[in-house]
N, C-alpha and C positions, 0 to 999 in steps of 0.2 A: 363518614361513609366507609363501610370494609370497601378493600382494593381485591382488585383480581388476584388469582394464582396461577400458578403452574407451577412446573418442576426447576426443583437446580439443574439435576442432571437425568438422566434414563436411567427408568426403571426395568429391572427384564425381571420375568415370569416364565418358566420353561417347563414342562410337562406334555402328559397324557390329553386328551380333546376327550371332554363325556361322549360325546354322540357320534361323531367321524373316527373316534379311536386313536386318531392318527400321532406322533409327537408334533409337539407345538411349541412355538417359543414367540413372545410376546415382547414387545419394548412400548414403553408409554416415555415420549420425549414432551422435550418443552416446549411451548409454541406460544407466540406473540400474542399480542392483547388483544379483545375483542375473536379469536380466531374459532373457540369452542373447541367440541372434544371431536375430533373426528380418527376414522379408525382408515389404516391403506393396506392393502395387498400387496405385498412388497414380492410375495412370489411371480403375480402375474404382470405381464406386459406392460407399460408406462403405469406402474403403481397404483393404479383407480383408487378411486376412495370414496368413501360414505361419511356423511355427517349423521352422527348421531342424536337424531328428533323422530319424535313417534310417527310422523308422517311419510321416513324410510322405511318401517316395521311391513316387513311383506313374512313374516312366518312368527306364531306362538303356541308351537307343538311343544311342551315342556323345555320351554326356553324363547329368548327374543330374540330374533334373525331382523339384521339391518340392511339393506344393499340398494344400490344405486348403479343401473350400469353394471358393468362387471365384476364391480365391487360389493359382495356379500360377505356378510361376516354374520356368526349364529352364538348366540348364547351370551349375549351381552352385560348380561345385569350385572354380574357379579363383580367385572372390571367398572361398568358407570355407578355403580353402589359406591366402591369404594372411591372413584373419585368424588363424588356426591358428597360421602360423607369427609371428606381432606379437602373440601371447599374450592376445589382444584378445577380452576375455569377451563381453561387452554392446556390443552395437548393432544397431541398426536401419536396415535396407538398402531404402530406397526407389526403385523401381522404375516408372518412365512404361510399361511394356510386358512382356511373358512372358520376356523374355531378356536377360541383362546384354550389353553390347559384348564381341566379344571383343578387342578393340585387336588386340595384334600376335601373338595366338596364342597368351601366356605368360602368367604372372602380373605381370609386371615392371610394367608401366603400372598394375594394383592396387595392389602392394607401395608404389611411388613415392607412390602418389595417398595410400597412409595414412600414412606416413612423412611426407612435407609437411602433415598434419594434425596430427600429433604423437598422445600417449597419455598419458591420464588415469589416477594407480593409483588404486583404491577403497577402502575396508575392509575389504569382506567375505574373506574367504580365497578364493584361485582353488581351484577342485575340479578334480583333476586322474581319470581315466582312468586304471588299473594294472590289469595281467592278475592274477590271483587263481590263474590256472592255467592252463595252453596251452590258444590256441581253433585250429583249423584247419579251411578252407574251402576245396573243391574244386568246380569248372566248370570239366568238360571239358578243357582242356590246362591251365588255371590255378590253380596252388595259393595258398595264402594263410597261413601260422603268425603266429601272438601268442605271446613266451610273455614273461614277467616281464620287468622292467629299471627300471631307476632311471632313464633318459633315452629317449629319443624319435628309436630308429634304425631305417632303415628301408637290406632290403637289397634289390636287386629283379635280376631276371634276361628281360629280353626277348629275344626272335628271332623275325626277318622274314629268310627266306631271301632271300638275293641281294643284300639291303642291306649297304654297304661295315660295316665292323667289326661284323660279326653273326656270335656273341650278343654283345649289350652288357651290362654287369652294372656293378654303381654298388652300394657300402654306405656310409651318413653318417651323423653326429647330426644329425639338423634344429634348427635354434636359427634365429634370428631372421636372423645373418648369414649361415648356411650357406646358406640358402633362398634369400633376396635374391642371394647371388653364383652357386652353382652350380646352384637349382633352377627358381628364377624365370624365365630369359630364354627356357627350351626349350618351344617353340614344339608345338601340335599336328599334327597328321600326319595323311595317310591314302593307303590306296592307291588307287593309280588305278583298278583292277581293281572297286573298291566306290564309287565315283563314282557310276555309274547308279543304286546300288541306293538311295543316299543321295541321291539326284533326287527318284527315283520314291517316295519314303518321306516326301516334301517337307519335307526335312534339304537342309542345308550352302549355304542360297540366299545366303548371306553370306560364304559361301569364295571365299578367293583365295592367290595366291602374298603376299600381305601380309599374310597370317597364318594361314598354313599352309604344311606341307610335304610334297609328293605324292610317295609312293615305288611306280618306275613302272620295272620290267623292270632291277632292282638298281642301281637308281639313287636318291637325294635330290632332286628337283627343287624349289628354293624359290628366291625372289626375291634375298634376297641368301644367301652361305657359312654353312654350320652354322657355330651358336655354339659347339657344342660338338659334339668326332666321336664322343659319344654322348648327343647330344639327345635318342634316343627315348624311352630306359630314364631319363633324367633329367623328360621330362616325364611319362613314366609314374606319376615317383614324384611328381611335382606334384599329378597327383589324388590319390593316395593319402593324400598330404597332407592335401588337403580334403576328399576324400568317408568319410573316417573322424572327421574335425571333427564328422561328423551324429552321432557316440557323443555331443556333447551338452557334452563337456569335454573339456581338453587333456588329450595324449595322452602318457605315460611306458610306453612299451615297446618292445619288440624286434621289427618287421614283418620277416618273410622273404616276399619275394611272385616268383611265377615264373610270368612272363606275365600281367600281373596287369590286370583294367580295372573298366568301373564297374559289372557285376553280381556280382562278387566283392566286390572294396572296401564295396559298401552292404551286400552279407551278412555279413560279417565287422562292418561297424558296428550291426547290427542285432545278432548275436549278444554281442558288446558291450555292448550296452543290457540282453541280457537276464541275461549275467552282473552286471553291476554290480546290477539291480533282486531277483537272488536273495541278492544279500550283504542289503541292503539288509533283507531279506524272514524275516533267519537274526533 
């Protein structure tokens, strides 16, 4: 049986916040067996804190918002992706404000920040996440299947008309090196056209061409060359990464996702939660 993890030591992340704008500084510490990932507001009054499970998910406006109590924290994925994919049970993620940095738009400045920390195994047995039988989630033009599998592949299919190689479609095993090299560096996105909407919604005050990429009348506009000439469908699968992380345990199955974002991703993690608490329950 693989054993738990966590960290050697703290990791910190420091940056810009996408959507509050604000500076942010991030620590993901080590935390005992069995404890999970939970995030605390270190700014506010006796530290509150939130456990990170779909069934804290109270906002998925181009991003996942967790809070409990006066504990809110918004735009999660990209920190539970990369511990997700560093098999990283237990930690505790300390937070000065509502929003992690987004550094460069990816995971990759996460990934690095706990990789240079290193990882601790535990004793207890990691609990791992297995379909028991197909779940499948529909919104709107986005499908979502689970069905069995011994590993952790995620297949995914995007299109934005008029974007150079559209549709993009990407199927991988996610492991610890797949992530770090072809899932991590792809960068978030939006289109220009939802700009305003994402003003007036008082989202994206921390957007820029340095970590993000604006897709505007079939073009990529970003600072420097796509990392990859299908970025979008790679960091699509970035969150999916993470925002199925909120099922609570690592993850062995088959993701089929078409067109896939974060009010699907948290439904399917939630429905997740409630197959595994019916096993549970037999």
């Amino acid at each position: 049986m693989e054993k738990q993890r966590t960290l050697k030591k703290t990791a910190v992340l420091s940056g810009i916040a996408l959507h509050t704008g604000v500076r942010a500084t991030l620590k993901i510490n080590p935390a005992p067996e069995n404890h999970g990932i939970v995030f605390r507001r270190v700014d506010l009054p006796d530290k509150p804190s939130v456990r990170a499970v779909a069934t804290n998910v109270v906002d998925v406006r181009r991003g996942t918002t967790i809070a409990d109590g006066k504990a809110a924290v918004s735009t999660v994925e990209h920190i539970m992706a990369s511990l997700h994919a560093c098999g990283v049970d237990n930690a505790i993620v300390d937070m000065d404000g509502p929003e992690p940095p987004i550094a460069d738009g990816g995971a990759l400045p996460c990934m690095n920040a706990l990789l240079e920390a290193g990882f601790e195994t535990q004793n207890a047995d990691a609990e791992y996440w297995t379909a028991s039988e197909m779940l499948y989630v529909e919104n709107r033009e986005t499908r979502m299947v689970i069905t069995p599998s011994e590993e952790f592949r995620i297949s995914c299919l995007t299109s934005f008309k008029g974007v150079p190689n559209d549709p993009q479609y990407l199927s991988t095993v996610i492991t610890q090196e797949s992530f770090l090299n072809d899932i991590a560096p792809a960068r978030t996105f939006a289109n220009y056209s939802d700009l305003k909407i994402l003003f007036e919604m008082g989202l994206c005050k921390g957007g820029s061409l340095d970590n993000s990429a604006i897709i505007h009348n079939g073009a990529i506009i970003c600072k420097e060359e796509l990392r990859f000439a299908d970025e979008i469908v790679r960091h699509k699968m970035l969150d999916i990464v993470g925002d199925l992380y909120l099922c609570g345990k690592r993850v062995k199955a088959n993701v089929i996702a078409i067109k896939p974002g974060h009010p699907t991703n948290v439904e399917m993690a939630k429905a997740m939660i409630a197959q595994a608490n019916k096993l549970n329950d037999r």
